[in-house]
N, C-alpha and C positions, 0 to 999 in steps of 0.2 A: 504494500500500500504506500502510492508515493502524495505527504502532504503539499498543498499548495503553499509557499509564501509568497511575500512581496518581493520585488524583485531590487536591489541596486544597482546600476549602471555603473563602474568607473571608468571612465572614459578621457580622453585626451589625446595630445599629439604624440609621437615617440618619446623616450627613454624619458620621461618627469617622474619615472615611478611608480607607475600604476601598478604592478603586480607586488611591489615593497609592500605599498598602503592595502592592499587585497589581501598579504601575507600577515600584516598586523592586524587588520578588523579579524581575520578569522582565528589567529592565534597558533600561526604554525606556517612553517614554509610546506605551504602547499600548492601556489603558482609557479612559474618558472622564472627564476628569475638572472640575470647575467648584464654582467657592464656593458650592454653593444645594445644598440634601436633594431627594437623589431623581431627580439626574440618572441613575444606572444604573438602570437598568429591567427589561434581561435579562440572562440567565446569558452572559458573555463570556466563552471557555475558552483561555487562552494556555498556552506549553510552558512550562516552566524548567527549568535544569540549578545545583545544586550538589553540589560534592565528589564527581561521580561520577557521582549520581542525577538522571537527568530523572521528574518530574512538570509534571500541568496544574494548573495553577491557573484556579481557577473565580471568575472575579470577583461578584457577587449584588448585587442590590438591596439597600437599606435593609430589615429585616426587622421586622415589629412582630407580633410572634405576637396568637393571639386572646386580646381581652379590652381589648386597648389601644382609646384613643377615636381616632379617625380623623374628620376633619371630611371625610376626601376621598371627594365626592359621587359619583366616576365608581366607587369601589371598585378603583380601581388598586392602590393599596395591599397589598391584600390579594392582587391578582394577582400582585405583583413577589414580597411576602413567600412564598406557591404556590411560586415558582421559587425561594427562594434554601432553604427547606426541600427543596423535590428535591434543589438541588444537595449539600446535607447529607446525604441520607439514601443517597447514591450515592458520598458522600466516601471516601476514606482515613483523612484527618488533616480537624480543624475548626480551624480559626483563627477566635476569637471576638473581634472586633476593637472595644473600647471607648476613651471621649476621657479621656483621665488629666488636662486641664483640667477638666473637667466633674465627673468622678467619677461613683460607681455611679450611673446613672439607672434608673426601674420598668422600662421597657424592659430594659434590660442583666441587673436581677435575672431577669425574665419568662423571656428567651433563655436565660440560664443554666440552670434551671431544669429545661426543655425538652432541653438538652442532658448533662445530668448525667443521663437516664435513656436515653441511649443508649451501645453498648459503643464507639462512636470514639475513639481520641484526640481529646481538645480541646487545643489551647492557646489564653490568652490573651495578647492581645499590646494592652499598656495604650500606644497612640496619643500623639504632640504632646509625648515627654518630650522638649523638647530642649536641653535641658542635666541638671547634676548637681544642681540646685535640687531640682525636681521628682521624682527616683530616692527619694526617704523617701516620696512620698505613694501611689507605687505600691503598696505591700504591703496597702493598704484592698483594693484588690479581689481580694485571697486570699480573702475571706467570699462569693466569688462560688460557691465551692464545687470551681472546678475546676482546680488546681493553684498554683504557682509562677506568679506574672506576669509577661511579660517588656517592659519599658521599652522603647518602640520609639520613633523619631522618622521616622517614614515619610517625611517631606517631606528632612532632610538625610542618610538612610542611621544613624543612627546607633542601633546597636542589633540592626539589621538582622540581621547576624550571627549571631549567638547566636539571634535569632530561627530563623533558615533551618538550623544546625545541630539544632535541634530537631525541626524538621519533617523535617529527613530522615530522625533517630534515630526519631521516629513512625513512619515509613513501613512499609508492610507490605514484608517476605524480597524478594528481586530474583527473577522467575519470568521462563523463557522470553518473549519476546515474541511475543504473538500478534498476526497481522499479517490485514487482510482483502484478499483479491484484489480490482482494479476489474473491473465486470465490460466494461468499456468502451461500454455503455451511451452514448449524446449526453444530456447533462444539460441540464435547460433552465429557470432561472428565470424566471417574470413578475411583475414586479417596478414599483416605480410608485407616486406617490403613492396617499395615502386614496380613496374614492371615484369611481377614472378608471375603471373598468370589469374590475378586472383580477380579480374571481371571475365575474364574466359570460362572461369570453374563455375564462378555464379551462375552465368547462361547459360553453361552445360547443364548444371542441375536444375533450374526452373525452367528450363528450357526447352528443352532435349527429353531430359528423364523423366517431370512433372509438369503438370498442369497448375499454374499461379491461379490462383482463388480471386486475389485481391489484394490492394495494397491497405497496409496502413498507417498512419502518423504515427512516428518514434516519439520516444522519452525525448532526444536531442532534438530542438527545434530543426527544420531545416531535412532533418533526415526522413528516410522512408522504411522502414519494415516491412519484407514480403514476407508474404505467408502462406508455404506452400503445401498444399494435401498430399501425404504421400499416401500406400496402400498399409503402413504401421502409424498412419495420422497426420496431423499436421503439425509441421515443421516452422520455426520463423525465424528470415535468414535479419542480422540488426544492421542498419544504417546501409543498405547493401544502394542505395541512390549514388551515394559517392561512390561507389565501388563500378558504378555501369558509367561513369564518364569518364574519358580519356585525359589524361592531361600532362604538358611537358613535364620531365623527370628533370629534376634539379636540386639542388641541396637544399633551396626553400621549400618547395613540394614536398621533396621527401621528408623534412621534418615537419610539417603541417598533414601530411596522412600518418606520421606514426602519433601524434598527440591525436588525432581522428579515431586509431585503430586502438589507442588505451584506452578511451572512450566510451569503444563500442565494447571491449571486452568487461568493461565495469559492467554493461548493463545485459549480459547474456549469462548464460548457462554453461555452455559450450563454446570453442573456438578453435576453427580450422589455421592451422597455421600454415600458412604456403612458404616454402619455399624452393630456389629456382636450385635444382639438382645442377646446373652447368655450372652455376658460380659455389655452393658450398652453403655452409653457416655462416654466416657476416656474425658482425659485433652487431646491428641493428636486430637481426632475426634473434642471437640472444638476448636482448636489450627486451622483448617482445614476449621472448619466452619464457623470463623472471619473472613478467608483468603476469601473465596467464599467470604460473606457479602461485606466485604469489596471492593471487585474488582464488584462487582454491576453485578455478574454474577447470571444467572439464576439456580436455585436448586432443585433437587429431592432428598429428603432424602431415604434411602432405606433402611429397618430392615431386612438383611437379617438372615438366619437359625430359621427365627421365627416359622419354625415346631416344632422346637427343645426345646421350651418353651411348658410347657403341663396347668400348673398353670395358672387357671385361674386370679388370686393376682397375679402372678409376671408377666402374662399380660399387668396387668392393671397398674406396679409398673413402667416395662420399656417404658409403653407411658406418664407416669408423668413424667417419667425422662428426656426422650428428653423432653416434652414442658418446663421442666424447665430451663433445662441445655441450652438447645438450643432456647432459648426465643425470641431471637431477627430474626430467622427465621421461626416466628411464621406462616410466608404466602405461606412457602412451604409445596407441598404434601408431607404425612410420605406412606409409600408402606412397606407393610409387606409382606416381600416375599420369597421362598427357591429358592435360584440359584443352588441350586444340583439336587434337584428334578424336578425343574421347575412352582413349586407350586407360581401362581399368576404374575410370571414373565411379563406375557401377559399385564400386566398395564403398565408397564416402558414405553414404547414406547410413547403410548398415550399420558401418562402423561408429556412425554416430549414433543411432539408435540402441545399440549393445552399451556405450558409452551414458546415454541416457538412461539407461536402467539401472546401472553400476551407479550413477550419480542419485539415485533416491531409493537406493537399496538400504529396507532396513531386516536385519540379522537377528532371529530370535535370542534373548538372553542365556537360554541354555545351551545354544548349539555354539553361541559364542564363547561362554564359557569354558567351555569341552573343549573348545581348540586351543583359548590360551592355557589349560593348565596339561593338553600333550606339549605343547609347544615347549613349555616349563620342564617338564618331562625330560623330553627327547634332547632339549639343550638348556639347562637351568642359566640362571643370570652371574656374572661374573663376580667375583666382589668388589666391593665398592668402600674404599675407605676401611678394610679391615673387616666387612661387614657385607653377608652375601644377603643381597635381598632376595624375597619371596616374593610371587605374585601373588594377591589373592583372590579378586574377582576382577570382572570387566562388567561395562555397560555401552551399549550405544546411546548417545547423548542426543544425536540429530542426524537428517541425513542433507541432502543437498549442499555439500557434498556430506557422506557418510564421516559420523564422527566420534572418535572412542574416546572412552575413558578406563583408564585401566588401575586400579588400586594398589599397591605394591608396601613393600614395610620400609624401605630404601630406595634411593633414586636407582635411574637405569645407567648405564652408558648407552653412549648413544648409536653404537655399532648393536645393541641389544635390542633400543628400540627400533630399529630398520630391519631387523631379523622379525620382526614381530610382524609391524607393517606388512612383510613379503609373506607370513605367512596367511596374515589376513584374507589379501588380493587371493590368492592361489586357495584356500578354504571354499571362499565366496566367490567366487570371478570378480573381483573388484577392478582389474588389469585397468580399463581402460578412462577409472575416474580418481583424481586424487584423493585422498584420504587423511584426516586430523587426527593424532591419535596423543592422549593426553595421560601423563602422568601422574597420580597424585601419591601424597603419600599417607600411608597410614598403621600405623604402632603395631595394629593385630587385628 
């Protein structure tokens, strides 16, 4: 159930620090943030709570309304600025964030401008004041047109305050929350560097192998979710809109589809991971596969243009490589497959379907039981500090994904806990979805 809040805009021209001041209202480096213009690309929407009130805060791009000269040849620019005017024009409250070293720049007048002719609250919140030096030079950008400024020092908090008491007093009346039911749908990103095949694989599978139902509106504005009926149900591939347009491959691209593809993997079930069998594992596709791991999301690994490999040796080279590189997903299926030709495609589906059963498998207490006290059995635990522990019982705590808890008198090592884990998977079939497994301790 996802609730509604209000939403905040922070918006401005490049590098004045907008994703600092996003990192401070929410209380944690959770934007992206780096000394260079133009590292944020897309709308990044975090929660925050003060005095009461939760709102999102919508982090944005560097924004250069039209008219401004832009040397940048891809016209990204203009794309990021697209998204952080959506994210305005969907706001609650505007936080129009400029550099108080810098002072009014044609940018800052430009934005102002544009935002004085809509009914939103704006605040501005004048950037880098950080000390009481600098609190006289603030009041120049009153002539920006849209209120009182407020002195903010995004980087030490100082300011902050009075800032964030402002934006709640903006806030639109407190209304019932509207909540949306899941429809528990299997959610499924494919997800993947630039290039590797991964709008080929889409159309292969809604395509080619199924009949599309319909489309429907994602969680991320902007995006689209298909939803496809297979003959084991329906399927729902996430954000897969971006995934069907073509666009040049470049290092701003490419870093604007992987903050897309973390995205999509936060808001799925499942996720196909592509990649291109000719080039190998990059530092990107592990960058990707931490991401998955990490969010305890279920995974198919997928080789795709493995036609295109003929060598026997560099066969055998790029499936050492993923199990190297990618070790820690040692429990997901590898699919070697051509999404152009269609060669072995036919597996994906399955294999996510088996993956989805594994992902909401839950294990009766006794039969789970029985296995960890053969497990115990068959290899007891090592000792530990002078001291051998015992196991005593286990429980499943939750599943999506499946999650243990296991009781012990002594901690484990952690080569004892992964003996467990393996025997878990192979008891139950759980091969194809990750698994939490939690140790507590207890005297007797």
């Amino acid at each position: 159930m996802t609730a509604q809040h209000p939403r905040v805009a922070i918006v401005g021209r490049p590098n004045v620090g907008k994703s600092t001041l996003v990192n401070r209202i929410v209380g944690g480096r959770r934007a992206i943030v780096e000394e260079r213009p133009g590292v944020t690309r897309d709308r990044k929407e975090l929660v925050a709570e003060w005095n009461g009130r939760t709102f999102t805060v919508v982090d944005t791009g560097g924004w250069l309304p039209e008219g401004v000269d832009t040397s940048d040849p891809t016209a990204l620019t203009r794309q990021v600025s697209k998204q952080a005017e959506r994210a305005m024009g969907n706001a609650d409250v505007v936080v129009l964030v400029v550099d108080g070293v810098v002072g009014i720049a044609e940018e800052d007048d430009r934005v102002a401008r544009l935002l004085r002719t809509t009914d939103t609250p704006v605040l501005v919140a004048v950037n880098k004041v950080d000390d009481q030096r600098r609190e006289a030079d603030v009041w120049g950008f009153s002539r920006l047109g849209l209120g009182e400024p407020f002195p903010v020092s995004a980087l030490h908090g100082r300011g902050s305050g009075d800032l964030l008491d402002a934006i709640v007093d903006a806030l639109p009346a407190e209304v019932e929350e509207v909540v949306e039911e899941d429809d528990g749908i299997f959610s499924v990103a494919i997800v993947g560097r630039p290039n590797v095949g991964k709008s080929t694989l889409f159309n292969r599978l809604v395509g080619d192998e199924r009949t599309v139902v319909h489309d429907l509106p994602g969680t991320t504005r902007d995006s689209i979710d298909t939803l496809v009926e297979t003959e084991d149900g329906p399927l729902r591939f996430v954000d897969t809109a971006g995934m069907r347009r073509r666009a040049k491959i470049d290092e701003a691209t490419e870093y604007y589809g992987l903050v897309r593809a973390l995205e999509s993997v936060d808001r799925s079930d499942a996720a196909l991971l592509v990649i291109d069998a000719t080039v190998g594992v990059t530092h990107q596709d592990q960058r990707l596969a931490e991401r998955i791991d990490a969010a305890g999301t279920v995974v198919v690994i997928v080789l795709n243009k493995w036609d295109q490999i003929t060598d026997p040796d560099e066969r055998l080279q790029v499936q050492a490589d993923v199990a190297d590189r990618l070790a820690f997903l040692a429990y997901a299926p590898v699919l070697k497959i051509s999404a152009l030709t269609g060669k072995s495609v036919v597996r994906v589906l399955p294999a996510l379907r088996q993956a989805e059963e594994a992902y909401h498998a839950r294990i009766p207490t006794a039969a789970l039981n029985r296995l960890i006290q053969e497990a115990q059995t068959q290899h007891p635990p090592p000792p530990v500090r002078r001291h051998r522990p015992r196991l005593l019982y286990a429980v499943q705590g939750a599943s999506d994904p499946p999650t243990f808890t296991i009781f012990a008198t002594h901690e484990l090592p952690p080569t004892y806990v992964r003996y467990l884990e393996r025997r878990l998977r192979e008891a139950f079939d759980l091969g194809p979805t990750p698994i939490k497994l939690r140790i507590r301790r207890r005297s007797h």
